[in-house]
C-alpha positions as CSV (number, residue, x, y, z in Angstrom):
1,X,29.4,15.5,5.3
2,X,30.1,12.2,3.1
3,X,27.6,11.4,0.6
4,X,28.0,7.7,1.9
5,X,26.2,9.3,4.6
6,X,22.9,10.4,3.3
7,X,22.3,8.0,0.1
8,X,22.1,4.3,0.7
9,X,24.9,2.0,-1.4
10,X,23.4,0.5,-5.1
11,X,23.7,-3.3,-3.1
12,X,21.1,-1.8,-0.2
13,X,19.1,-0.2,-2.4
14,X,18.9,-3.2,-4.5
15,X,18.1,-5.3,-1.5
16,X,15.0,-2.4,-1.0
17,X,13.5,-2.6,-4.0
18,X,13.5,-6.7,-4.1
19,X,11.5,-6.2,-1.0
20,X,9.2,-3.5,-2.9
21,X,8.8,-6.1,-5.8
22,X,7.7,-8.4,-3.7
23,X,5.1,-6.6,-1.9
24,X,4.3,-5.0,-5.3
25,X,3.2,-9.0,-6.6
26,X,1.6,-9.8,-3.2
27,X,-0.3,-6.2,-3.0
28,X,-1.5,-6.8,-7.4
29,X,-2.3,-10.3,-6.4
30,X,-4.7,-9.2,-3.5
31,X,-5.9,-6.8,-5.4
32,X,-6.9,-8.7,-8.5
33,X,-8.9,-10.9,-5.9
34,X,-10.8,-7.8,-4.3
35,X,-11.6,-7.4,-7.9
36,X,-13.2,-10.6,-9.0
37,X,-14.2,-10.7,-5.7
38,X,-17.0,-7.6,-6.4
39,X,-17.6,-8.6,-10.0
40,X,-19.2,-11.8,-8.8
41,X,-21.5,-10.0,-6.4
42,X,-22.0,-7.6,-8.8
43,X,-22.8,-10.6,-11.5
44,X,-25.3,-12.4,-9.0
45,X,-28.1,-10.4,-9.8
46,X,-31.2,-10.0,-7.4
47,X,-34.3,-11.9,-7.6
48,X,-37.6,-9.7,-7.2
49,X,-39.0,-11.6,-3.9
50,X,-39.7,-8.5,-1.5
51,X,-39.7,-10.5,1.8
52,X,-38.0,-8.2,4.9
53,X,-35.4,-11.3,4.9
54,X,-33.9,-10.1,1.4
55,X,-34.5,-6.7,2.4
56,X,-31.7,-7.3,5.5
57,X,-29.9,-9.3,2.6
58,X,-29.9,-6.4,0.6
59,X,-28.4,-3.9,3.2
60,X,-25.8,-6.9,4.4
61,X,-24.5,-7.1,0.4
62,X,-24.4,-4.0,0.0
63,X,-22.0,-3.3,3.4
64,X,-19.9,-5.9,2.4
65,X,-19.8,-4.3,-1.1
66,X,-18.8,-0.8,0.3
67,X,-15.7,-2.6,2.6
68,X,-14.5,-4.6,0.0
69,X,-14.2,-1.2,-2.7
70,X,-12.3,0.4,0.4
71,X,-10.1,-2.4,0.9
72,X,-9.4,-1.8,-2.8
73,X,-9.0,1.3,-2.6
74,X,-6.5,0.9,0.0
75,X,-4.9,-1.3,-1.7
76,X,-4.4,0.5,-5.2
77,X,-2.9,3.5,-2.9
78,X,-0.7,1.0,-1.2
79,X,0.3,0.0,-4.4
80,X,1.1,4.0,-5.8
81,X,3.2,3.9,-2.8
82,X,5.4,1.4,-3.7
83,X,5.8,2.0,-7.1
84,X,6.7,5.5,-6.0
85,X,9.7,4.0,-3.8
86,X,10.7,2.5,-6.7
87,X,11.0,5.6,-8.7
88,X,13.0,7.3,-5.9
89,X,15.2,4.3,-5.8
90,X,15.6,4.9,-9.7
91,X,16.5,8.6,-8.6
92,X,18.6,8.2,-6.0
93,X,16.7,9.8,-3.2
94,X,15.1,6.5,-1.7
95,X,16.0,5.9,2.2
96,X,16.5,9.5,3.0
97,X,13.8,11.1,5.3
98,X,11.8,14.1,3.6
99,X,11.3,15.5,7.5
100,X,15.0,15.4,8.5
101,X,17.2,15.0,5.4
102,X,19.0,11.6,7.1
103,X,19.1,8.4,6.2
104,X,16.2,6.2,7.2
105,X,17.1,3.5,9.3
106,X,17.2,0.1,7.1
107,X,15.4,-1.8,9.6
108,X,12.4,0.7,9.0
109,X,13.0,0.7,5.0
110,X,12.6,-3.5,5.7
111,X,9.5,-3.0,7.7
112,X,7.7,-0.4,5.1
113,X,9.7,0.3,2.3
114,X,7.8,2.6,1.1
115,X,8.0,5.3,3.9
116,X,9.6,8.4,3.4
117,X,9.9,9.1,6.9
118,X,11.9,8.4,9.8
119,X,10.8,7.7,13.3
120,X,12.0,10.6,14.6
121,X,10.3,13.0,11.6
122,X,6.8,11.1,12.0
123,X,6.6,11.6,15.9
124,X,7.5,15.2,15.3
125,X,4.5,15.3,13.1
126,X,1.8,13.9,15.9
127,X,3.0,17.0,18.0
């Protein structure tokens, strides 16, 4: 087999990983917001009323505190994901599929460069 075959050429993979950059900014910049997001609700303090109004007020801010630190959480993994593409762009394994040992197809790599699966490897996986 040709090794053009089963690694992608330095101009792809340099396409790939201005796409990860990209999403890398985008995914920090969310992030930071998430952030400074919780720190103000976390800096608005509580007054010490004990009406059953800030009771439910209580319980709502603390919901929305609890989505918003999984949406960060998301995100930091999202963003460990990516910088992990990078690294296996670095190392030359990028763009092959850790299921079936073939290429990736570059219009998934464009979609979610960060995968490290094919199609065809990821269905195989629901079975």
């Amino acid at each position: 087999m040709n090794d053009d075959n089963i690694r992608y050429s330095r101009e792809d993979l340099n396409e790939f990983d201005q796409i990860i950059q990209e999403k890398l900014t985008a995914a920090r910049k969310e992030l930071s917001f998430i952030k400074e997001t919780l720190n103000r609700s976390n800096e608005s303090g509580t007054d010490t009323t004990a009406s059953s109004a800030k009771v439910l007020e209580d319980g709502a801010e603390t919901a929305e505190k609890e989505s918003m630190n999984q949406l960060a959480s998301r995100q930091m993994k999202f963003i460990q994901q990516l910088e992990n593409a990078q690294i296996r762009i670095k190392n030359g394994t990028y763009g092959v599929c850790i299921g079936t040992g073939k290429l990736i197809p570059k219009d998934r790599l464009r979609a979610v460069p960060h995968t490290q699966h094919s199609i065809e490897a990821k269905m195989a996986r629901r079975d």
